[in-house]
C-alpha positions as CSV (number, residue, x, y, z in Angstrom):
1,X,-3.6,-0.4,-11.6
2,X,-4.4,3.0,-12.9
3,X,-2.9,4.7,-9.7
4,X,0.1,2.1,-9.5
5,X,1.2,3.5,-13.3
6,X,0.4,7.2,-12.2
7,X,2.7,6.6,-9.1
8,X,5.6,4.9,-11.4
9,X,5.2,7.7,-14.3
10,X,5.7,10.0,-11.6
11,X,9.0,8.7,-9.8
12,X,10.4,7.9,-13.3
13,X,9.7,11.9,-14.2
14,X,11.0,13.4,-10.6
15,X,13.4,10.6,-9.4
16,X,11.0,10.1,-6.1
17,X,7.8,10.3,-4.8
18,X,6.6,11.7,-1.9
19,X,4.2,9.1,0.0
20,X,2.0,12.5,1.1
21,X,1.8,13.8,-2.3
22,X,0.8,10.2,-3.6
23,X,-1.9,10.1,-1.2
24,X,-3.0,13.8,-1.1
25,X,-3.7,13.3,-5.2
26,X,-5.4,10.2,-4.9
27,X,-7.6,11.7,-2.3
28,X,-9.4,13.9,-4.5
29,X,-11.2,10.4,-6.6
30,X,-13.0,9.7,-2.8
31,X,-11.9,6.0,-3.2
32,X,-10.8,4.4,0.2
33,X,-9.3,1.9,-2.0
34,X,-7.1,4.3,-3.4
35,X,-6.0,6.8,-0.4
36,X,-7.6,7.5,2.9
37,X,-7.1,9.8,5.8
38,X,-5.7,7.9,8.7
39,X,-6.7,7.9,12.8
40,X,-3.9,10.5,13.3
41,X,-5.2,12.6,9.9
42,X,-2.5,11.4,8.0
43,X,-3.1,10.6,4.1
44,X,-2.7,7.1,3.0
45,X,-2.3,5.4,0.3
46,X,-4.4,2.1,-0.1
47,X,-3.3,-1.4,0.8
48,X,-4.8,-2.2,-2.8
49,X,-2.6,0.3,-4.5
50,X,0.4,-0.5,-2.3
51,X,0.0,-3.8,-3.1
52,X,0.2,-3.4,-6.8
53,X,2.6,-1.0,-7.3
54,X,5.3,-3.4,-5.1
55,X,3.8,-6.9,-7.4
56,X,4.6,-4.5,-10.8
57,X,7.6,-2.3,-10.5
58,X,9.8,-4.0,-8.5
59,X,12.6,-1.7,-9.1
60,X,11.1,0.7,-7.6
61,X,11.4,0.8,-3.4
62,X,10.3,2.7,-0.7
63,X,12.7,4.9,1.5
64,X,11.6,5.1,4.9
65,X,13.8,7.7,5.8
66,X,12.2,9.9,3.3
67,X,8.6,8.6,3.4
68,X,9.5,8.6,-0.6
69,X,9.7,6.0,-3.5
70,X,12.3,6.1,-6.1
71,X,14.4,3.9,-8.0
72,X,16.3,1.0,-6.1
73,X,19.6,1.9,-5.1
74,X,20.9,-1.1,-7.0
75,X,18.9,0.0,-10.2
76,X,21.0,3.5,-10.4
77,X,24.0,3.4,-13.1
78,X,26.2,5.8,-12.0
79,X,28.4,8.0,-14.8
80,X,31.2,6.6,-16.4
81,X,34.8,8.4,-15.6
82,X,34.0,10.6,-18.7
83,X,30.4,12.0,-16.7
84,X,28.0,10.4,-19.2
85,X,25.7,7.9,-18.2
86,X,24.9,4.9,-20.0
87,X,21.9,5.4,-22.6
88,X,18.7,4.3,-20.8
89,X,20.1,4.5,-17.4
90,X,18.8,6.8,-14.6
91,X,20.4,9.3,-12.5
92,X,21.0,8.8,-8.8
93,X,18.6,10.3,-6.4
């Protein structure tokens, strides 16, 4: 669960995360449950973590375009007609 909050904190701080810079830092704690290196030497993130991250923060999706997570389309308040955003609300990516 640890890894799952470390991945939110960090898409809620940088509007997305890369998926190889989630795997690449969770590397580095040697737990195949957490990242591995795949058969074409590709870091991973575990199917545990994965798991998780999509069962607690379901506002939070996966662009496969970017190989990124970020905030759900749907979940982004755009600015009102006077540029301010809605307290509590997050920019768009």
């Amino acid at each position: 669960m640890d890894a799952a909050l470390w991945m939110r904190e960090q898409i809620l701080e940088k509007s997305k995360l890369r998926q190889r810079d989630a795997a690449e830092f969770l590397l580095q704690f040697e737990d195949r449950r957490l990242a591995y290196v795949n058969d074409t030497d590709s870091p991973c993130v575990g199917r545990h973590v994965l798991k998780r991250f999509r069962r607690s923060f379901p506002d939070l999706g996966y662009d496969r375009r970017t190989k990124s997570w970020r905030l759900r389309a749907d979940q982004i308040v755009p600015p009102t007609s006077d540029g301010v955003r809605p307290s509590g609300s997050r920019a768009a990516v």
